[in-house]
N, C-alpha and C positions, 0 to 999 in steps of 0.2 A: 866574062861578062854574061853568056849567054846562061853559065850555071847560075849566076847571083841572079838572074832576071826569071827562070825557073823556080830557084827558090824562095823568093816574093810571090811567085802564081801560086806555088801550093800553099802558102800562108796566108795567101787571100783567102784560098779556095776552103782551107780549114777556118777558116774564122766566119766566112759564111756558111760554112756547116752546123754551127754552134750556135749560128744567131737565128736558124731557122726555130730550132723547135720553141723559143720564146713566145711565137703567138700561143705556142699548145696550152699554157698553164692559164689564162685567160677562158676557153671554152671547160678547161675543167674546176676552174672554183665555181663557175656556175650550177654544174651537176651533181656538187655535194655540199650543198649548204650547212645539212645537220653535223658534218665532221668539220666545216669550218667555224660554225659559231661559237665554241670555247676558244678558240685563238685571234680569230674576230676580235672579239672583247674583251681579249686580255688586250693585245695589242693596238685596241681604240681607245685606248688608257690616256692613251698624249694626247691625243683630240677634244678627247672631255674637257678640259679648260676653256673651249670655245665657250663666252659667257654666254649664248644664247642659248644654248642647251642643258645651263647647270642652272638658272633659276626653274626652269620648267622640273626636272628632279628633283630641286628641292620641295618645291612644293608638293610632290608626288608625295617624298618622304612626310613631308610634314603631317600632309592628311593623315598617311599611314598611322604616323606616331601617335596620334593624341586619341585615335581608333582602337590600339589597342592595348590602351594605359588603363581607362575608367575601370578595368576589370580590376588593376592591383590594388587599390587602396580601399580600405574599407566601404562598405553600402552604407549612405545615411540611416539614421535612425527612422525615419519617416516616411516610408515610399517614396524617396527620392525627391521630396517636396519640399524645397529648403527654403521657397520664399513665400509669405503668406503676405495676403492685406487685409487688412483689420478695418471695419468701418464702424468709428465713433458715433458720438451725440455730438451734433456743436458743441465748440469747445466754451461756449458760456454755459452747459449743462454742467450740475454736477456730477453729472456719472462720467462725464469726458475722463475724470481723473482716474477711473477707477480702470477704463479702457488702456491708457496708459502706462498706468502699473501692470496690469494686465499683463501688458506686451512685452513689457522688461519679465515678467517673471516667466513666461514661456521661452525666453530666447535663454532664459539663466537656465531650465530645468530641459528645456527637450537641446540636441546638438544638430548642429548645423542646421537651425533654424532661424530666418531673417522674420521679423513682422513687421511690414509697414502699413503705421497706423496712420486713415484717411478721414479726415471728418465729413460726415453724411447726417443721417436725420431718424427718423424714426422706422419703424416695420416695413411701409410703403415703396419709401423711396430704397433704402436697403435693400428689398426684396429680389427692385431693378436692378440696382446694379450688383446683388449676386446673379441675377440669370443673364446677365450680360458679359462678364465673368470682370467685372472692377476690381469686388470685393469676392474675398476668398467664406469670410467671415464676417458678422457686424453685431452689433448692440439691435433687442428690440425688447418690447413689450410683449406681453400673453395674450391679451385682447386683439392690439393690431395685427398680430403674428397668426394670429386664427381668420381673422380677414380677409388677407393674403390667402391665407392657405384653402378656406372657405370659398371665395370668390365675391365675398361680401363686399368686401372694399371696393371702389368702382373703379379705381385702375386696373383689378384683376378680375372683373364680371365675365370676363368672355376669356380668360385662359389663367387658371387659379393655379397660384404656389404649390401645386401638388408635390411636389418634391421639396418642399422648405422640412427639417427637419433643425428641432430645438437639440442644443449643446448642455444647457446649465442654466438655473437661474441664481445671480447673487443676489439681489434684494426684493421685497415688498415693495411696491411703487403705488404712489397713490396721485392720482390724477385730479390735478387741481383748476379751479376757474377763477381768478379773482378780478376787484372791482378798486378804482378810487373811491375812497372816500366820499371826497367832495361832488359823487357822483349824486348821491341820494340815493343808489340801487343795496339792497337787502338780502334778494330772492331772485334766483333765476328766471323767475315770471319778468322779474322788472327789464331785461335784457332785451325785450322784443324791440325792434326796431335799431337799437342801440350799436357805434361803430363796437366796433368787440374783436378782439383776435382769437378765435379758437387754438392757438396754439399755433407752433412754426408751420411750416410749408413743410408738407411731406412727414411730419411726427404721427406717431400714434395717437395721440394729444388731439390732433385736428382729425384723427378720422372718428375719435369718439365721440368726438364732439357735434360734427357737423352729420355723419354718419348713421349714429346710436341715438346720441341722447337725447340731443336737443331737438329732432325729427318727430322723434317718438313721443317727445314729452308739447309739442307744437309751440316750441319755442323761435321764433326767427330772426335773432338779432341781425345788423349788415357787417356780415362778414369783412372782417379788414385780413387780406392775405399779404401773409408776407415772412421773411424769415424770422424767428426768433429774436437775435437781436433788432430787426427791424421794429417788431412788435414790441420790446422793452423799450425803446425812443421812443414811439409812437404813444406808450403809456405814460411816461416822465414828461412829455410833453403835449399831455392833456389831447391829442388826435382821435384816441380812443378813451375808450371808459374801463378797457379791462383787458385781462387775455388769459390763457388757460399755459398750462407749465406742468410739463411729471414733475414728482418729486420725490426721494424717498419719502417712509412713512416717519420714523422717529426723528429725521434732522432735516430743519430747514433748508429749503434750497436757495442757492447761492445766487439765483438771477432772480428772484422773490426780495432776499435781503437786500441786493442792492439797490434796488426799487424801492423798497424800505427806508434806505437811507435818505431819501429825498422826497417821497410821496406817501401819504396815509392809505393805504390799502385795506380791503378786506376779502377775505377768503371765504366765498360762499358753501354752505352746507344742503346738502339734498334730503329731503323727509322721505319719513318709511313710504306712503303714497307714488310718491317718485320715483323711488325706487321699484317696486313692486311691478309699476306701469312695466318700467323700461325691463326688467329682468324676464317678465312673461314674456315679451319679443326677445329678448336676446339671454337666455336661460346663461350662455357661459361671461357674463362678467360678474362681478362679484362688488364686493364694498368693504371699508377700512376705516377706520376710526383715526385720526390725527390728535393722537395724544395734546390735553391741555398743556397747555406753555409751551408748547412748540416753537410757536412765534407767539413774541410778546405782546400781545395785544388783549383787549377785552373780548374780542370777538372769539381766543383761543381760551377764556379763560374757564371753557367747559369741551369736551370731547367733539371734533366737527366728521358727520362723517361724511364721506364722500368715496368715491370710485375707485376700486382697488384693481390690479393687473401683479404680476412678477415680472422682475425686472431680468435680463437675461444675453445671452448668446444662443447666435441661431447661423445654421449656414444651410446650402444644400446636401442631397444625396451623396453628389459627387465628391463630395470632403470625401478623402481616403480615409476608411475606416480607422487605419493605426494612427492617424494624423490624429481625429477625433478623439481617442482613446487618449491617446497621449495629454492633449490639452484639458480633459476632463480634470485625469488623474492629477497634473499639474496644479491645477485650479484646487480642486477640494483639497488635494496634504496642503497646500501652504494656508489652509485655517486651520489646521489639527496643533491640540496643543505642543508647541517644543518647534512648529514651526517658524521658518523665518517671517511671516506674514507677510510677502510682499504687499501683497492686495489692501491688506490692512492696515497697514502702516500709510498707505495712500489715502483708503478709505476707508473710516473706522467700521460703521455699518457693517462689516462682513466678518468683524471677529470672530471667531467662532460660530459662525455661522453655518448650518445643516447645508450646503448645497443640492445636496441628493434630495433629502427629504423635501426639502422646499421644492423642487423641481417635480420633484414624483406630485406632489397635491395641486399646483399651482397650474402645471401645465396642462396649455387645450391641445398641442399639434404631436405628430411623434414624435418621440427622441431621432437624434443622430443613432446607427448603429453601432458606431464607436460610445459613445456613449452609455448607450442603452447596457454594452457589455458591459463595460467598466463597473458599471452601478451593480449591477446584476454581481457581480465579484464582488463589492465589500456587503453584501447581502440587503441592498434598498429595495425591498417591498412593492412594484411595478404596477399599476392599473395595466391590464391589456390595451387599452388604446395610447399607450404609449410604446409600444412596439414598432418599430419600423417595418412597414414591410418587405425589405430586404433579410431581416434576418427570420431566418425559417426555426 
């Protein structure tokens, strides 16, 4: 007994020997962290399933991944600018159509480019919502668009489009004013006092009107403001006596003829007199003959002339140069014979039509610098004041 009760004490005695140095391996994982952290982490392998700790790394991963993808796949064609906005004519304008084609034919020739097309108004209101950044791009006039640019217009007297820079013009545009019939009015003299719409709210239309011409010439009919279609109700419905409307030069416009269809209209003509006046104050507008039979009436049945501008696109400086280039280039091949004419298949007016050239004579403000290149490559003949001053 006393040897079995001896050999249990030393068995004790060695098993508390053994369990001593146990605390020891606790003070030494603290003193070498850098040689346990690959074992660490292999062997907190089982733990990772704790699901509060695997959405927080996924997400780690996730940012990581989509950070260092953009590099693999090709660079857009366009400084990386894949969505554009377009800002139209009211879509009761007939150049609305041409905007629209427009925009199909840039998204068919440049790649990974979106346009969404926004209807807006003329030079003025466009001008705003480029420097606000609405509109990437928009439709404007030569006249209005020098305005803007000028500070002539009196929403820009006190801080002028000085970075508005012209794209292209497609058409001659001729700026028209017309009367009922049944009004007894002839002559622009007759207008004073008279309800009248100068044109939509925010068009080039209404700044020339209320602005240039009729200022200058001491004409003061009462103003009826309001949009475009407003103003076409307002005329079919005998409110007013008239209102003013762009239009190409060689084809009737479309909010004209429909007006047409239900009310006697006439389209008033300006004398050499009249001209002259307003031209010594305002040297860049110009004038335009409206070919007879235009519109069917007696009053076309000899040449009317009236107010002429270039019909066009206009954005800021800040268009990315290769952006602008791009859309030039686009724009002018699709009139070159053998092309698909988008533009023209929408809108006849521009078959074959000079873009460059038209743009080089017509235009008051810079070109785009995009632009400006482009032209300068198929070899268009540049006035210096169409230079941007960005390009040296």
């Amino acid at each position: 007994m006393r040897l079995v009760a001896m050999l249990a004490l030393a068995a004790l005695l060695v098993g508390c020997a053994g369990a001593a140095p146990a605390p020891a391996p606790a003070p030494q994982s603290a003193p070498q962290p850098a040689a346990a952290i690959p074992k660490p982490a292999a062997e907190a392998k089982p733990a990772a399933p704790a699901q509060p700790a695997k959405p927080a790394a996924a997400q780690e991963a996730a940012k990581a991944a989509p950070a260092a993808q953009p590099a693999a796949p090709a660079k857009p064609a366009v400084s990386g600018l894949r969505r554009v906005t377009m800002g139209t004519p009211p879509s009761t304008s007939g150049f609305y159509i041409y905007t629209v084609a427009l925009a199909k034919l840039l998204q068919a020739r440049i790649p990974n480019l979106n346009v969404t097309v926004s209807e807006g108004a003329g030079a003025p209101l466009n001008g705003k919502r480029l420097r606000e950044g609405s509109f990437d791009f928009a439709i404007t006039t030569t006249a209005a668009l020098f305005a803007v640019y000028a500070g002539l217009d009196p929403g820009f007297k006190d801080d002028p489009l000085k970075d508005a820079r012209l794209l292209w013009l497609f058409d001659p545009l001729a700026q028209l004013w017309f009367v009922r019939e049944d009004s007894g009015i002839t002559s622009a003299e007759q207008l004073q006092g008279k309800d009248f719409s100068p044109g939509g709210k925010g068009t080039g239309t209404e700044l020339l009107a209320r602005t240039f011409v009729f200022p200058t010439l001491g004409i003061e009919p009462k103003w009826y403001v309001g949009g475009m279609p407003d103003a076409q109700a307002a005329v079919k419905d005998r409110r007013i006596v008239g209102m003013g409307k762009a239009s190409a030069v060689k084809n009737p416009d479309a909010l004209i003829m429909d007006i047409m269809t239900s009310t006697r209209i006439r389209i008033l003509s300006w004398t050499p007199e009249q001209v002259q006046k307003v031209q010594a104050k305002y040297p860049f507008l110009g004038t335009v003959d409206i070919p007879p039979g235009t519109y069917k009436a007696s009053w076309n049945e000899k040449s009317l002339p009236t107010w002429a501008e270039g019909t066009g696109m206009f954005a800021l400086a800040r268009l990315p140069e290769d952006l602008a280039y791009a859309f030039a280039k686009a724009a002018v091949e699709d009139t070159k014979p053998g092309a698909e004419g988008i533009q023209a298949a929408a809108y006849p007016a521009v078959k074959s039509a000079d873009f460059a050239e038209m743009t080089a004579t017509l235009s008051t403000i810079p070109l785009h610098a995009g632009t400006y290149r482009y032209f300068r490559e198929i070899g268009t003949k540049l006035p210096d004041h169409l230079k941007p001053p960005e390009t040296k």
